[in-house]
KEROTI-828219 format. One record per atom (N, C-alpha, C, O): x, y, z. Coordinates in steps of 0.001 Angstrom, whole numbers, padded with zeros to 6 digits, always signed. Layout:
N
XYZ
...
//
This chain:
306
+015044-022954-061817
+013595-023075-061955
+013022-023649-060669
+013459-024746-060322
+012124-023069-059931
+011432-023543-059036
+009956-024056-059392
+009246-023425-060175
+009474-025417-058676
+008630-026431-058654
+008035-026570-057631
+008207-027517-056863
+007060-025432-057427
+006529-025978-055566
+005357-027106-056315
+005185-027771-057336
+004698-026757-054940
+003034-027693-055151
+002274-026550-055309
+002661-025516-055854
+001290-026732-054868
+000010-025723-055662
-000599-025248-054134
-001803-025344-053896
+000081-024884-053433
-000200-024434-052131
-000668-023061-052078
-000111-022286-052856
-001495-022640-051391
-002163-021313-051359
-001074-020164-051521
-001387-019356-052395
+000197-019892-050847
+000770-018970-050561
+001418-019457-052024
+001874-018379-052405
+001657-020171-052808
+002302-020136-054140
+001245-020168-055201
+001250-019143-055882
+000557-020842-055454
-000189-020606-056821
-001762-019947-056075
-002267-020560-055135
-002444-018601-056651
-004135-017916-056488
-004700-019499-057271
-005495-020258-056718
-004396-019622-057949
-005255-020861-059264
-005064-021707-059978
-004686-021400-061108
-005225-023008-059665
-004424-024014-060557
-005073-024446-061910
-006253-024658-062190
-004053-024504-062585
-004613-024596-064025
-003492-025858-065052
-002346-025836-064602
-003603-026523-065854
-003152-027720-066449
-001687-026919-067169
-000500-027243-067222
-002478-025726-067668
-000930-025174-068885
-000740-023675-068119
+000420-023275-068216
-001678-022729-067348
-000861-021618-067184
-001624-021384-065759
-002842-021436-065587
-000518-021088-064673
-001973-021451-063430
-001558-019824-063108
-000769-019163-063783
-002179-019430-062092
-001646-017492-061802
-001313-018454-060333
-001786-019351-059636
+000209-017256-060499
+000905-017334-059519
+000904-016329-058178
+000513-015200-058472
+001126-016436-057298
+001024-015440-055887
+001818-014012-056353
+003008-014176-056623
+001351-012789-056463
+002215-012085-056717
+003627-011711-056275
+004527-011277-056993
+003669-012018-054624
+004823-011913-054060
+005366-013384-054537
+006375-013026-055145
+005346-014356-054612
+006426-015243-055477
+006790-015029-056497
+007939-015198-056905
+005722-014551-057185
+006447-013707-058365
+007744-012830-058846
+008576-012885-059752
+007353-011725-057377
+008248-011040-057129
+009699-011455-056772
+010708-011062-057357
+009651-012269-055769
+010522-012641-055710
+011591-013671-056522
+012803-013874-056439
+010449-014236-057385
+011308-015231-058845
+012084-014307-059450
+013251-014338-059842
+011003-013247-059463
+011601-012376-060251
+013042-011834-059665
+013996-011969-060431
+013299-011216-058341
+014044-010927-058004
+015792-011366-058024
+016855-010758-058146
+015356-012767-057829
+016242-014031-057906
+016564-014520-059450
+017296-015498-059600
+016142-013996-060331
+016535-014192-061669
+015714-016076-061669
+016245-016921-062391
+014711-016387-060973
+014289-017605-061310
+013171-017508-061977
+012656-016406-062167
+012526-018862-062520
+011201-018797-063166
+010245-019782-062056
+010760-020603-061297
+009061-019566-062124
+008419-020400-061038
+007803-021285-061823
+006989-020641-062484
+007742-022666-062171
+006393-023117-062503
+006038-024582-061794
+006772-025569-061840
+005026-024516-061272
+004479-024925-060473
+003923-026490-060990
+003156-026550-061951
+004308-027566-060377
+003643-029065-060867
+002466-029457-060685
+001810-029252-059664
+002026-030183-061875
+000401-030027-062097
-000041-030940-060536
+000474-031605-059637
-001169-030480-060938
-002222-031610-059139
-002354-032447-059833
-002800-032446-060980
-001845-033551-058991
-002001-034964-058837
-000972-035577-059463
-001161-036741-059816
+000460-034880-059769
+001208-035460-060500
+002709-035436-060099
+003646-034887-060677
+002695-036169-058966
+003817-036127-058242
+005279-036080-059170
+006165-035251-058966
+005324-036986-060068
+006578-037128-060747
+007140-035758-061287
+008346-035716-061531
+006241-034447-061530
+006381-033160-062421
+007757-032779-060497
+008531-031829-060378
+007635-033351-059964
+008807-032934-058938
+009482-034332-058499
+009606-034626-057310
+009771-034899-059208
+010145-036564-058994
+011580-036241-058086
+011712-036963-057098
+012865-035036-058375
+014008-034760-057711
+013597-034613-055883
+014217-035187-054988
+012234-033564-055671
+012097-033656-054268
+011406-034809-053643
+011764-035237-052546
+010508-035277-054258
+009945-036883-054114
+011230-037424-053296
+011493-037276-052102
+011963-038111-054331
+013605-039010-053894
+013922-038577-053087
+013899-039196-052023
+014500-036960-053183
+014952-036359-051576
+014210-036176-050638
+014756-035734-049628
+013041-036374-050589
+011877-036767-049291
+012541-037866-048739
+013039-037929-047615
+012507-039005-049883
+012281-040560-049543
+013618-040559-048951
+013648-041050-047823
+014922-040063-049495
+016026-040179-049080
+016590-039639-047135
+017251-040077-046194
+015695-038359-047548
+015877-037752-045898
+015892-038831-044863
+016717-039176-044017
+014093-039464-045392
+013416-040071-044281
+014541-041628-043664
+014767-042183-042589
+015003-041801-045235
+016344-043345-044738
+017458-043167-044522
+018072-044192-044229
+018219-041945-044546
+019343-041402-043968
+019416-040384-042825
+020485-039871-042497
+017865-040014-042032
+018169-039068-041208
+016614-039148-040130
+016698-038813-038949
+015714-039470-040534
+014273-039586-039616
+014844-041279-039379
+015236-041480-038230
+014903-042110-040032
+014909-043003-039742
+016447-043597-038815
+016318-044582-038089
+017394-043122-038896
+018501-043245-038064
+018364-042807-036403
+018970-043350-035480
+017385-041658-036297
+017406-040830-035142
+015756-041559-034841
+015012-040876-034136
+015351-042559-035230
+014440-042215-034505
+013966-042673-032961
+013228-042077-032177
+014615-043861-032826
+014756-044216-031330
+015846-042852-030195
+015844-042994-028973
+016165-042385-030457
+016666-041438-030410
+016455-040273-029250
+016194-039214-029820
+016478-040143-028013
+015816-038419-027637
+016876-037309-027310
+018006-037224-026829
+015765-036396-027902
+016349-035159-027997
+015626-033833-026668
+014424-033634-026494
+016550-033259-026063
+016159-032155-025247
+015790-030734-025880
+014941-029885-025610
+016407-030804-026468
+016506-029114-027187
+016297-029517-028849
+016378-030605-029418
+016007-028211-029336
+016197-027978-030496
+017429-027892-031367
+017554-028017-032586
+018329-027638-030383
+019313-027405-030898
+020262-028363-031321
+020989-028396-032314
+020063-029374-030073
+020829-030557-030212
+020130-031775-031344
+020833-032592-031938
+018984-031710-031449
+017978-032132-032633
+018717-031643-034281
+019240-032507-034985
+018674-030602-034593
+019115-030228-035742
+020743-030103-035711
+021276-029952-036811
+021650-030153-034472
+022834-030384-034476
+023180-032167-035269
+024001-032390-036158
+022288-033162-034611
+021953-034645-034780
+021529-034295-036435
+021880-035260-037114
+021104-033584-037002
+020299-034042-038114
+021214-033440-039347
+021306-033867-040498
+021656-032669-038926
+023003-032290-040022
+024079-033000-040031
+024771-032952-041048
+024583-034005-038686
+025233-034512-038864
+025058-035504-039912
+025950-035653-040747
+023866-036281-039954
+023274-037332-040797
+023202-036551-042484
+023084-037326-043432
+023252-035562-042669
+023030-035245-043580
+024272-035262-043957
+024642-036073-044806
+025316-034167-043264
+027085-034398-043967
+027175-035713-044206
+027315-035907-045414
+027153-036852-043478
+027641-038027-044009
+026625-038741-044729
+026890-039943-044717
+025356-038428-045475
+024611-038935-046383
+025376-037981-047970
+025525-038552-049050
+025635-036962-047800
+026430-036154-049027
+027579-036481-049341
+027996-036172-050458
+028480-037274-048331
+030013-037435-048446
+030298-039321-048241
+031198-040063-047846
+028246-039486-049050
+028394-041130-049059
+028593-041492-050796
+027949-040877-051647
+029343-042313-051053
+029285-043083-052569
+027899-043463-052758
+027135-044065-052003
+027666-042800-054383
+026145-043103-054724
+026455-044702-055514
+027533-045167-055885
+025245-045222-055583
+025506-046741-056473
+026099-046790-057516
+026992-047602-057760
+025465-045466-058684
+025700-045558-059908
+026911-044282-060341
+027130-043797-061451
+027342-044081-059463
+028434-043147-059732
+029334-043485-058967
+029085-044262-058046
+030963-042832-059228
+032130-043102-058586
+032339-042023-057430
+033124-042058-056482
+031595-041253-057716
+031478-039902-056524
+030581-039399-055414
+029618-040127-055170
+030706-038308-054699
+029558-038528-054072
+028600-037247-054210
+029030-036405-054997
+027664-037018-053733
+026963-035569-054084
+027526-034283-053940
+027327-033261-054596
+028656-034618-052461
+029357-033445-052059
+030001-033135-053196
+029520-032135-053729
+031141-033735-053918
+032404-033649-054517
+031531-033378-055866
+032022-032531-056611
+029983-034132-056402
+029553-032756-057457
+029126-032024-057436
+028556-031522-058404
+029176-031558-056285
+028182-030019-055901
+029612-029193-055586
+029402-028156-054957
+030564-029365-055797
+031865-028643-055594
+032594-028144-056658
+033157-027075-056895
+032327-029948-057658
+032831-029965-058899
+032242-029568-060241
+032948-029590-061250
+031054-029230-060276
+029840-028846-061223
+028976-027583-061069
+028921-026612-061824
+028294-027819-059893
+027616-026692-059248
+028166-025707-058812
+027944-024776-059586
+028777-025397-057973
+028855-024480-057405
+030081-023326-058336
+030132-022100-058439
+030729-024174-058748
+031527-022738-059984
+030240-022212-060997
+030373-021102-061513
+029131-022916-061251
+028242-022197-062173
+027314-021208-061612
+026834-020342-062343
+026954-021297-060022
+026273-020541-059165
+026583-019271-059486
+027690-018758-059654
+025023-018609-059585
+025685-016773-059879
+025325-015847-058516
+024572-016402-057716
+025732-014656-058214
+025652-013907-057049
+024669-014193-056563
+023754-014708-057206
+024605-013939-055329
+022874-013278-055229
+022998-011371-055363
+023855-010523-055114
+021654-011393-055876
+021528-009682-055854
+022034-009348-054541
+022204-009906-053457
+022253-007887-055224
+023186-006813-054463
+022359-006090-052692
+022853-005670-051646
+020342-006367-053408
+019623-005876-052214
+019042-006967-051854
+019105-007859-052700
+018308-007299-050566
+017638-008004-050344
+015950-008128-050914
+015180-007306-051412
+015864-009228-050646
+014536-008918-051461
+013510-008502-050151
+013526-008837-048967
+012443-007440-051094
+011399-007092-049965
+010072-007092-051139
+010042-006849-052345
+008958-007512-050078
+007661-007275-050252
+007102-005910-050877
+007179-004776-050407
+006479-006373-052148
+006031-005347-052946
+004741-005452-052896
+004311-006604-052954
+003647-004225-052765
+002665-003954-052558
+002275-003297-053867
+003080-002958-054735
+000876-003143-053925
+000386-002486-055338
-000856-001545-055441
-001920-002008-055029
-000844-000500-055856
-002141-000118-055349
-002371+000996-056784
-001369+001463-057326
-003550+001285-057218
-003472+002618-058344
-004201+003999-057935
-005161+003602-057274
-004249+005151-057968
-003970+006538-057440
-003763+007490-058078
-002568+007704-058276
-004666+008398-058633
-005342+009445-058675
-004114+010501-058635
-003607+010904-057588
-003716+010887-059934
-002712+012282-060009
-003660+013361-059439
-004531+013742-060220
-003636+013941-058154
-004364+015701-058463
-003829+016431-058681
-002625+016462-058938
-004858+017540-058628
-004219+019258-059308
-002727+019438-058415
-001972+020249-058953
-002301+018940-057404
-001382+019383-056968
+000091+018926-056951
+001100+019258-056328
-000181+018126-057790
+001032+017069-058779
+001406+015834-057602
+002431+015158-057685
+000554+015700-056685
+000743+014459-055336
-000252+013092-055321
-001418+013236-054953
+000188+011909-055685
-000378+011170-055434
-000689+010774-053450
+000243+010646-052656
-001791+010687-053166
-001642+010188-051554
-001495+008677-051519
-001970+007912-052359
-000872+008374-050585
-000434+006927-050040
-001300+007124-048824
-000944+007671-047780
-002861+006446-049172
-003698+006076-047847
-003331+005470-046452
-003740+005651-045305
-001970+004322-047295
-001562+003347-045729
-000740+004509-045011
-000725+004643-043788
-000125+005251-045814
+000914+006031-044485
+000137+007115-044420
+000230+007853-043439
-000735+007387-045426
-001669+009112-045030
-000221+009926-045364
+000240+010677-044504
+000447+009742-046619
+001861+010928-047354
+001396+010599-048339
+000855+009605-048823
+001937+012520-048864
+001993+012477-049906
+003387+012743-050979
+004407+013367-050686
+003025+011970-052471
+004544+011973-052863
+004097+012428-054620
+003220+011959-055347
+005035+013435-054853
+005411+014314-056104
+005303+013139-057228
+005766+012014-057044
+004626+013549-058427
+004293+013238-059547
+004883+014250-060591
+005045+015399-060180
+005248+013952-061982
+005658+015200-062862
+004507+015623-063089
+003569+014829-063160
+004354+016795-063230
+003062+017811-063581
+001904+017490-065137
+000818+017948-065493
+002759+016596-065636
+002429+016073-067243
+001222+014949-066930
+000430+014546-067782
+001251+014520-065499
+000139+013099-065300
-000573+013632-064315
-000793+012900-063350
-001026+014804-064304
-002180+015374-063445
-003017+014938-063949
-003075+014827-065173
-004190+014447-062901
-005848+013636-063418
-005605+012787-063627
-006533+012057-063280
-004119+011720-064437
-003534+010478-064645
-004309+009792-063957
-005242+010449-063497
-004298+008410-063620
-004324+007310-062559
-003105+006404-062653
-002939+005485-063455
-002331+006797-061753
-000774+005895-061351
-000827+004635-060934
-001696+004295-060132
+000173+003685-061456
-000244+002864-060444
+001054+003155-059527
+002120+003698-059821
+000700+002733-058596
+002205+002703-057302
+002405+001560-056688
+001537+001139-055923
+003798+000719-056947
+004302+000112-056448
+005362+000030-055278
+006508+000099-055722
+005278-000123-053657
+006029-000026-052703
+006729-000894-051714
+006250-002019-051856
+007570-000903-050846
+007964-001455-050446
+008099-000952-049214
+007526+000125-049052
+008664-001380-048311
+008994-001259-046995
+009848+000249-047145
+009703+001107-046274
+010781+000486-048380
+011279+001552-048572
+011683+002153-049686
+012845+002538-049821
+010879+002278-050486
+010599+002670-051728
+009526+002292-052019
+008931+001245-051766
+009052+003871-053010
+007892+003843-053614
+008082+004672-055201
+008406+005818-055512
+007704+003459-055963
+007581+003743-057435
+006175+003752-057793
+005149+003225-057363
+006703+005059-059357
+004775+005431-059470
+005215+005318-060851
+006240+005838-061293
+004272+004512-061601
+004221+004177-062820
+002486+004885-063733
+001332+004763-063322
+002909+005473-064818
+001802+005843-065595
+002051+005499-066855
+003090+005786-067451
+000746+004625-067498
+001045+004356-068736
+001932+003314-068879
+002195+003023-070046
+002576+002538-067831
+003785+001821-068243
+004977+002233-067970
+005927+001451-067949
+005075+003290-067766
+006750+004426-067672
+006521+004344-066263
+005462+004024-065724
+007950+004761-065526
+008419+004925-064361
+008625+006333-064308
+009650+006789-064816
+007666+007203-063678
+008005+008992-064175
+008405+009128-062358
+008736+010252-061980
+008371+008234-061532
+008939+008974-059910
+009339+007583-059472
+009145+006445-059899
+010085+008225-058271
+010934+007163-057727
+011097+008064-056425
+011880+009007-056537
+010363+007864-055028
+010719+008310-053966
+011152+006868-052628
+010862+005675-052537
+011845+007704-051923
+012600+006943-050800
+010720+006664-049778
+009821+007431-050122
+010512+005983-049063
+009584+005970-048333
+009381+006852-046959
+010136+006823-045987
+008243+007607-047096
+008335+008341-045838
+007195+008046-044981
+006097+008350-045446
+007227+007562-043925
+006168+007053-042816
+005405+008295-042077
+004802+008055-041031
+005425+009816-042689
+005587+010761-041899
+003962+011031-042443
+003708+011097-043646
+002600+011218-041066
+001912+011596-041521
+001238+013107-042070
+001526+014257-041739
+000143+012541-043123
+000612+014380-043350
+001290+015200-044147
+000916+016361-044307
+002558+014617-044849
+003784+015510-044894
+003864+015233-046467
+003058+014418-046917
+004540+015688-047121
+005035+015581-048454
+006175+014846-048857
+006789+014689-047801
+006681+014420-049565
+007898+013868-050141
+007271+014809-051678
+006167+014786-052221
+008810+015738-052080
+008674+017033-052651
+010072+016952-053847
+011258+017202-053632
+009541+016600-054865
+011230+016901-056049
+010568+017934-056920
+009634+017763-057704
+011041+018728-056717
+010707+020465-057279
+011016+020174-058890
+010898+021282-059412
+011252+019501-059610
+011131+019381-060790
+009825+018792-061137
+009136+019187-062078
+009550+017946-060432
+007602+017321-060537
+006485+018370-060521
+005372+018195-061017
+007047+019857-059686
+005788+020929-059969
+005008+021172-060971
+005183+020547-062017
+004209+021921-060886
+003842+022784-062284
+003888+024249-062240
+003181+025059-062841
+005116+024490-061189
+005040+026010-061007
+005350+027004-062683
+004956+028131-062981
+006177+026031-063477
+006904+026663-064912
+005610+026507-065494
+005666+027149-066543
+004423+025978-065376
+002915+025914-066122
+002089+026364-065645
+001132+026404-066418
+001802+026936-064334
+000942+027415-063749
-000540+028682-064608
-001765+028707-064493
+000566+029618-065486
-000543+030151-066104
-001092+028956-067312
-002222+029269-067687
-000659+027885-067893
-001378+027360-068752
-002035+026746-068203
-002999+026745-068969
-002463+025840-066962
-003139+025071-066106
-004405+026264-065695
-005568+025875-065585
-004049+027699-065491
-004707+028493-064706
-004673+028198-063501
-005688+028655-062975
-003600+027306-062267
-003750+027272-061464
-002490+028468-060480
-001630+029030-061158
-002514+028614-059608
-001618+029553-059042
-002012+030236-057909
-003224+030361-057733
-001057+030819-056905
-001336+031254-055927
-001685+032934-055883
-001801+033570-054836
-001811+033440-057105
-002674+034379-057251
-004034+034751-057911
-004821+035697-057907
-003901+033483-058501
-005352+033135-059095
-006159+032445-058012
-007360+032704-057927
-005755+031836-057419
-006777+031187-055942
-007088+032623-055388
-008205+032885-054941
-005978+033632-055431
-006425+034477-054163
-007280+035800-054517
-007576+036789-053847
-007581+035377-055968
-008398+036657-056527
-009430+036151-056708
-010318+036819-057236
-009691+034643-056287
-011173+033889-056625
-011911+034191-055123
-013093+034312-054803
-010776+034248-054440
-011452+034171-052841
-011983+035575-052738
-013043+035778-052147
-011074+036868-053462
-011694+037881-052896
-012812+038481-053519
-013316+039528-053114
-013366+037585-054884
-014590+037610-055223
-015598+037723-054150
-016440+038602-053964
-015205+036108-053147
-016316+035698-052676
-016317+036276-050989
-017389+036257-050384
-014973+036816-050249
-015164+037004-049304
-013478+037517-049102
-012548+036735-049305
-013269+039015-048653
-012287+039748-047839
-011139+038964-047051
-009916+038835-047004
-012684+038393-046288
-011591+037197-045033
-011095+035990-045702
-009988+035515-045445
-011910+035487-046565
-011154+034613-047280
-009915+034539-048367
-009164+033568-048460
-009841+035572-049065
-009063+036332-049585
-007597+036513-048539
-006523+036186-049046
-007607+036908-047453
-006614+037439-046370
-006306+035761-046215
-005173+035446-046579
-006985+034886-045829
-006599+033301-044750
-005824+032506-046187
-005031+031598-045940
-006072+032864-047571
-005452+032256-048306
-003690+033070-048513
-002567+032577-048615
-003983+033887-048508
-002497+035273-048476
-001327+034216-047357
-000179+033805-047527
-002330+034086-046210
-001422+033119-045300
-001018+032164-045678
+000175+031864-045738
-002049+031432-046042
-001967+029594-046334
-000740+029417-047318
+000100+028525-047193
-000743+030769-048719
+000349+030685-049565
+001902+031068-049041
+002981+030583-049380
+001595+032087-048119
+003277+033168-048192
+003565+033093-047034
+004602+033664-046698
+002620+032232-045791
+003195+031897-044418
+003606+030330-044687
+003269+029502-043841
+004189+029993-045627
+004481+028321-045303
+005814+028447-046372
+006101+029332-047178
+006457+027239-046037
+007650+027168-046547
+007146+026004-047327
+008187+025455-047689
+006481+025542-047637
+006012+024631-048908
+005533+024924-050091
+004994+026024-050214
+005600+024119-051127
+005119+024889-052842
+004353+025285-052730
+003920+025164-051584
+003557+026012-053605
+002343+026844-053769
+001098+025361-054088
+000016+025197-053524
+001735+024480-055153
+000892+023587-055165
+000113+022511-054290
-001060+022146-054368
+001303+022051-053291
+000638+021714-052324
-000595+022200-051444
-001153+021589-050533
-000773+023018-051775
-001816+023880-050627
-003455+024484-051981
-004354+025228-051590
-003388+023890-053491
-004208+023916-054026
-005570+023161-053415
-006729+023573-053465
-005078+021962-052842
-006466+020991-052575
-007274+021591-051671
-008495+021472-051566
-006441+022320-050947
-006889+022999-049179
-007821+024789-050163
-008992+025042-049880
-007180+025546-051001
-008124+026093-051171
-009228+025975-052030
-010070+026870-052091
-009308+024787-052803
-010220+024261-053368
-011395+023711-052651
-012545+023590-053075
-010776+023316-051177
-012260+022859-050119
-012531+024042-049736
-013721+024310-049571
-011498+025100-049481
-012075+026297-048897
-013093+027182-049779
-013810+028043-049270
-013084+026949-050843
-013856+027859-052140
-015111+027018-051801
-016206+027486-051488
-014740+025505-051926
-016223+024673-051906
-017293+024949-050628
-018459+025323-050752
-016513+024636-049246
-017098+025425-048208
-017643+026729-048405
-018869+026618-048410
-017294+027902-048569
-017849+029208-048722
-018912+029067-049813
-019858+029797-049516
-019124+028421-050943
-020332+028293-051644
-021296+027713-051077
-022401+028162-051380
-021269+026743-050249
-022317+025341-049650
-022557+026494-047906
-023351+025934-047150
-022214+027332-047549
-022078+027539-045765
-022818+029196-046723
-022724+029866-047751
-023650+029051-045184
-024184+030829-044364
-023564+031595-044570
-023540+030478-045086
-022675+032751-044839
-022295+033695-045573
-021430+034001-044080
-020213+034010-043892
-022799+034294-042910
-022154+035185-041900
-021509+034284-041253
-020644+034692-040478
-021705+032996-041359
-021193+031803-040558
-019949+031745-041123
-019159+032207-040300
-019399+031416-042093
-018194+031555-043149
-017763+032679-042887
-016574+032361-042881
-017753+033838-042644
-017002+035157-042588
-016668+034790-040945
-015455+034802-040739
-017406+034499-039855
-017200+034534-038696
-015789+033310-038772
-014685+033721-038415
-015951+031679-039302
-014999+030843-038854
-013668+031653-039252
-012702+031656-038488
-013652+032452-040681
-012032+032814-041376
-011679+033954-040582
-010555+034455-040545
-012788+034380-039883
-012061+035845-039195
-011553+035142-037608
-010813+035789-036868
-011988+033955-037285
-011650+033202-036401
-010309+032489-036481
-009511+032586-035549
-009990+031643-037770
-009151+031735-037935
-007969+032232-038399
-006870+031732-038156
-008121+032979-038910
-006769+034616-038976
-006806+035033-037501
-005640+035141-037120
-007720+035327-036464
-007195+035338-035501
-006446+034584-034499
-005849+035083-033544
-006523+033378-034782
-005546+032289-033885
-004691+031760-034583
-004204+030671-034278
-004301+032515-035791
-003357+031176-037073
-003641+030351-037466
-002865+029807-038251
-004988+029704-037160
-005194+028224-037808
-005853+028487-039091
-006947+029029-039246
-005110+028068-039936
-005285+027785-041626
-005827+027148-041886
-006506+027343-042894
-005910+026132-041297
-006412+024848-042393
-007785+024545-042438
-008501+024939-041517
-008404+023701-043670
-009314+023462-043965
-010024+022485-043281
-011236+022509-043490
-009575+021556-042456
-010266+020903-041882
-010413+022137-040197
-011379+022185-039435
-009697+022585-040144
-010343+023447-038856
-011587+024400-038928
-012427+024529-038038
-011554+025291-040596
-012681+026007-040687
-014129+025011-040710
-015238+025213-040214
-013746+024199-041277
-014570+023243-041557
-015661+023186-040321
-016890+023245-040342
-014673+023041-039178
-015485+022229-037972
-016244+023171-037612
-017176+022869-036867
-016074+024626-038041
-015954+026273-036921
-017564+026280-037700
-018623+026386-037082
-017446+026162-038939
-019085+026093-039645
-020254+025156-039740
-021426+025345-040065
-019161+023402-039116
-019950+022734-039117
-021191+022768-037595
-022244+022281-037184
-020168+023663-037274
-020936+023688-035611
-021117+025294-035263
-020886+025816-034173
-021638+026014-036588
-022016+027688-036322
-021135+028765-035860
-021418+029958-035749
-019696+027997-035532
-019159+028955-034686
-019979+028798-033374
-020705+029779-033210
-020062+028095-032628
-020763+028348-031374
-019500+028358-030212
-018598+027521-030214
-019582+029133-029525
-018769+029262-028529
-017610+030649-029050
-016665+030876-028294
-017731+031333-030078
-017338+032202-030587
-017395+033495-030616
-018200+033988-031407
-016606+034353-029811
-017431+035698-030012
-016712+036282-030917
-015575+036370-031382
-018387+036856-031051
-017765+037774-032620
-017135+039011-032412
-016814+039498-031328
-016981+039483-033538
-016763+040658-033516
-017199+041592-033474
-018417+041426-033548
-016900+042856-033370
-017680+044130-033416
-018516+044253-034072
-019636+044581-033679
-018171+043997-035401
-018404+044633-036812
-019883+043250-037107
-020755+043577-037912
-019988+042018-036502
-020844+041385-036367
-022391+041549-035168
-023563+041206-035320
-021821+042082-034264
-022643+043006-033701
-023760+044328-033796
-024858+044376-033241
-023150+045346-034643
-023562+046740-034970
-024175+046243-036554
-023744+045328-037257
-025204+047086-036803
-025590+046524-038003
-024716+047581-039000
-024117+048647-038861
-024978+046742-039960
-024253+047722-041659
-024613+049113-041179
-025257+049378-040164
-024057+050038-042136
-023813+051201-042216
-024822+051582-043818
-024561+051203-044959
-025688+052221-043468
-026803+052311-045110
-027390+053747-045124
-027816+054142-044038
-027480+054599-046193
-028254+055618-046088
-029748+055381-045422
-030464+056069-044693
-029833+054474-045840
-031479+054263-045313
-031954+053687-043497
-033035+053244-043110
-031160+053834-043011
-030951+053118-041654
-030436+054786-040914
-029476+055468-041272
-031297+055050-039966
-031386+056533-039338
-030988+055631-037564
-031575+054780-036897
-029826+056342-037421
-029848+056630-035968
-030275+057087-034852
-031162+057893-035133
-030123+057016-033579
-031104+057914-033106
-030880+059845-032744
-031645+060636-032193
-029367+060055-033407
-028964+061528-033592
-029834+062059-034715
-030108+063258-034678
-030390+061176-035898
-030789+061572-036442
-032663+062514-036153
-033378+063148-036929
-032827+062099-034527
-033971+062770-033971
-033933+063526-032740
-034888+063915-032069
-032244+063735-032465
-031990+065244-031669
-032505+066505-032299
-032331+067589-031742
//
């Protein structure tokens, strides 16, 4: 059982019967198989064992050294352990032994392991299942696979320096290694919803028959986005979901010009069309077919007055 004081980095709030504790001490009580509880303010005796061993330090080891000088650090705490071995391997008043010989003889056969990992800093944050079964991790800007059952969910995610657990409801439904990689996915192909796709209605042929409702070229830049990438089909839902949203909100001819822009240079992505409309396409030449007007019965050439 650990007994600090009520110091900022150990107790958020002090309270008489239940005070809230720092979450990372928590964690780590937890880790250590200890319990934390913390001694009330103003009541020194609720730690009366470190009290004594204050008072004791100061008459077996500050107070021996203190006329004393020291150059280094090293030779300082070399001096101060010495005082300490022979304050442990001194006869106490009321016993026949000394602290060493019961910390040999009592303690230390009852001592249990320490855990197998070290302990690390756990972070906490909660996060938004989308349609594409990926929660995002804002601090690294990755994203990491959810089972397809907690889409729309709100996860919470708990991480570490190297691991990241995603909890919904209470349950532990993922467990990924940490990836610092921006951008990128962390991907367990059982988390898809490719085996649900027609009950969701989501899919990479249903995106691509929505696009060719609304536009040819858009229709063609999604064909890419799906069957030129070596990643799931789901991943790449969010990207044509801005692309559908863009083509409703943008100029028609402005939107046909950025996707025929980008099918011509390979660039897919949604934040590139984005920019091509946010700024008209300027600096863009078009195409032919943007040039010459439509083709209409009602529109006479000038052969039509040879």
């Amino acid at each position: 059982m650990l007994v600090p004081d009520n110091l900022k980095a150990a107790v958020i709030k002090t309270d008489r019967y239940e005070p809230s504790l720092n979450r990372v001490l928590e964690d780590m009580g937890n880790h250590y198989g200890t319990v934390v509880v913390p001694a009330r303010p103003v009541h020194p005796k609720d730690k009366s064992n470190v009290e004594g061993s204050v008072r004791l330090v100061y008459m077996r080891v500050f107070a021996e050294l203190r006329n004393e000088t020291f150059y280094s650090l090293d030779e300082l705490n070399a001096a101060a352990a010495e005082k300490m071995r022979k304050h442990n391997q001194k006869r106490m008043q009321k016993n026949p032994y000394t602290r060493e010989e019961r910390f040999l003889a009592i303690d230390r056969p009852n001592l249990k392991p320490l855990p197998a990992a070290d302990f690390e800093i756990v972070s906490y944050t909660d996060l938004k299942v989308s349609s594409n079964c990926c929660v995002y991790l804002g601090r690294d800007q990755h994203y990491y696979t959810v089972p397809y059952q907690h889409i729309s969910k709100t996860a919470h995610v708990a991480y570490t320096r190297s691991l990241v657990k995603i909890y919904v409801g209470g349950a532990l439904v993922a467990t990924h290694a940490r990836d610092y990689s921006k951008g990128r996915y962390t991907i367990v192909e059982e988390h898809l919803a490719s085996k649900s796709s027609e009950y969701r209605g989501l899919s990479a042929g249903r995106y691509i028959e929505r696009a060719q409702k609304a536009s040819k070229e858009l229709a063609e830049l999604m064909r890419h986005i799906f069957y030129d990438s070596c990643m799931p089909a789901e991943t790449h839902y969010r990207t044509c979901d801005g692309l559908l949203s863009l083509q409703r909100s943008s100029d028609p001819l402005v939107f046909r010009t950025a996707c025929e822009t980008a099918l011509r240079y390979g660039r897919y992505s949604y934040r590139f069309i984005r920019s091509l409309v946010e700024s008209k396409c300027a600096g863009v030449v078009q195409t032919e077919s943007h040039l010459s007007p439509p083709e209409h019965d009602n529109i006479r050439g000038r052969e039509q007055f040879r």
